[in-house]
C-alpha positions, -999 to 999 in steps of 0.1 A, spaced: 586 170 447 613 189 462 624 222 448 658 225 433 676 259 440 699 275 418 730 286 436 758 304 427 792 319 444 815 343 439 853 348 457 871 378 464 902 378 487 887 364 521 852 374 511 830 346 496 793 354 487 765 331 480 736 333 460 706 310 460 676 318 437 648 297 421 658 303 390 695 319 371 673 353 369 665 355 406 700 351 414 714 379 387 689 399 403 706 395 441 734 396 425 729 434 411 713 440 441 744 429 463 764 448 442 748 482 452 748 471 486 786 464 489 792 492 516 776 472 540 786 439 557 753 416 567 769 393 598 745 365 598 738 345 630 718 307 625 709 291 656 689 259 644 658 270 629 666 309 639 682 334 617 693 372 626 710 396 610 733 426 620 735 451 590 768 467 598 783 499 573 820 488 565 830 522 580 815 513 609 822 475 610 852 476 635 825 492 660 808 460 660 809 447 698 803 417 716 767 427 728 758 435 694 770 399 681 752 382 714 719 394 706 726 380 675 736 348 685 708 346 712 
């Protein structure tokens, strides 16, 4: 039997967030959880079955360089 997840989005401006939980609790919990985190930008890289992250302070997001993103990429 496969899983069903529930997911959910929210839009603001350019941004566009999305949560996926097991259940509508799971995902109000991410979601309050995101909500503290909103001074940082996560830059997700997925490279067929890899994921990395870069966890970047948004006053510190335009310091972001190429070598940073390439590691994340690699």
């Amino acid at each position: 039997m496969q899983r069903v997840l529930v997911k959910q989005d929210e839009t603001q401006g350019l941004l566009t967030v999305w949560y996926t939980g097991a259940d509508e609790e799971e995902v109000d919990r991410l979601k309050v959880s995101a909500r503290s985190m909103r001074s940082f930008y996560e830059i997700v890289c997925i490279s067929g079955n890899t994921v990395e992250f870069v966890t970047v302070h948004k006053s510190k997001s335009s310091t972001v360089n190429d070598e940073q993103l390439s590691r994340c990429l690699k």
